[in-house]
N, C-alpha and C positions, 0 to 999 in steps of 0.2 A: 377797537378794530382789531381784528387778528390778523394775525402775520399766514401770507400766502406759502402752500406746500408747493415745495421742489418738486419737480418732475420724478417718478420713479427713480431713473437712470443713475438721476444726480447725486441722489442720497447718498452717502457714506458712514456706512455705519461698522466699518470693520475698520478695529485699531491694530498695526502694527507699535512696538515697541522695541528703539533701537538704543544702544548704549554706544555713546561716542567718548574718546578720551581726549583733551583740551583739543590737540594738535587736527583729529579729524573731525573736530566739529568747528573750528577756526576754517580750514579746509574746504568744508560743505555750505558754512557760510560765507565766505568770500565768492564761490563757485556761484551756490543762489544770488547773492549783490550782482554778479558779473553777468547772468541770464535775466536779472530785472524781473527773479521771481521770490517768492515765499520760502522756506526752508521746507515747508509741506511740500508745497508744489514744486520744486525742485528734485526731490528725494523722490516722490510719488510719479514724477513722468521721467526718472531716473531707472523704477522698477517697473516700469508698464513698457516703454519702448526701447532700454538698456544705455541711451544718451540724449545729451538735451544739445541739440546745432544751437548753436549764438551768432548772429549774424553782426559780424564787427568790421565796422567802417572804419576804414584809416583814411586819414585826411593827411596829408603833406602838402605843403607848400615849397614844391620847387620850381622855381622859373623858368628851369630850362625844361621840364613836364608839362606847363602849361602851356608853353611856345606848342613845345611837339603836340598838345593836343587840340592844337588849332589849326597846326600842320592838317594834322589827321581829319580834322575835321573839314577842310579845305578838298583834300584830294579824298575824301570821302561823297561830299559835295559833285567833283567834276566824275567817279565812279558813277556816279545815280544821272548823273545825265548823260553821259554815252547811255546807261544801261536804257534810259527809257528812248533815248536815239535808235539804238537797235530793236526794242521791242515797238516800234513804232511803222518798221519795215525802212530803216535808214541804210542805206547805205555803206559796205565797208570800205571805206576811203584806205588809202597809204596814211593820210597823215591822224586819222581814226583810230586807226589800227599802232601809228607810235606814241598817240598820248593816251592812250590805254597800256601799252607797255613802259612808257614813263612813272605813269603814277602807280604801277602797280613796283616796279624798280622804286619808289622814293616810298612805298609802305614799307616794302623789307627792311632797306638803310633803316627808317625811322626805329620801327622792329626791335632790329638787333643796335639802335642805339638805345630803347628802350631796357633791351634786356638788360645792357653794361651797366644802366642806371642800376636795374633792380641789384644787378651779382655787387655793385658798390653799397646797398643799402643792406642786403645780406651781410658782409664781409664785417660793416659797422655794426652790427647787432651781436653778432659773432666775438669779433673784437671786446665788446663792453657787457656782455651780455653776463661774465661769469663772477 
C-alpha cells in the first residue's frame, strides 16, 4: 500500500541550517518543552510569526480566593437578576436601586481586596525570585 501525498501547501521542502552553542540550544529547548512543541516547530513558527504565545495556567490554592470567588460569584448571581428585572420592564424601586448599589460597592471592596492579594503574591516572587 503507498503512503498518501500531503497536500501541496504542506510540503516542506526548503532546509534552513542553524548553528547553536551548548547554552542556545539548552535555551530553544526548554522554550520548545514549555510550548509543548518540537524544536522544528518551535523555531519554524518562531520565524514565520516572530513569537510563539504559551497560554500558562496558574492554579493556586488560596482559601481566602476561593471564599472571594464565591463572593463573586454570589453578587454576580443577584447582578443578572436585577439586570433581567429591568429588561423585563421592572420597575425602579428605592430599595432596587440600593441593592444594586450594594453589590456593586461589595465588587470594588472584593476588587481591591483582590488586587492586595495579587501586590502580596508579586512582592513574594520578587522577594525569591533572584
Amino acid at each position: 500500500m503507498t503512503r498518501r501525498k500531503k497536500p501541496e501547501q504542506a510540503v516542506r521542502n526548503h532546509w534552513i541550517t542553524v548553528r547553536l552553542n551548548d547554552v542556545e540550544f539548552e535555551n530553544v529547548h526548554d522554550a520548545a518543552k514549555d510550548a509543548k512543541m518540537s524544536i522544528s516547530e518551535y523555531v519554524r513558527h518562531l520565524a514565520v510569526f516572530g513569537k510563539v504565545e504559551m497560554n500558562v495556567q496558574i492554579v493556586a490554592d488560596f482559601p481566602k480566593l476561593k471564599e472571594l470567588a464565591a463572593e463573586f460569584s454570589s453578587i454576580g448571581n443577584n447582578l443578572n437578576q436585577l439586570t433581567r428585572y429591568f429588561h423585563m420592564g421592572g420597575l425602579r424601586s428605592k430599595a432596587m436601586m440600593e441593592e444594586l448599589t450594594r453589590c456593586i460597592n461589595e465588587i470594588m471592596e472584593m476588587r481591591d481586596a483582590v488586587m492586595e492579594m495579587a501586590g502580596d503574591y508579586r512582592g513574594y516572587l520578587e522577594t525569591y525570585s533572584k
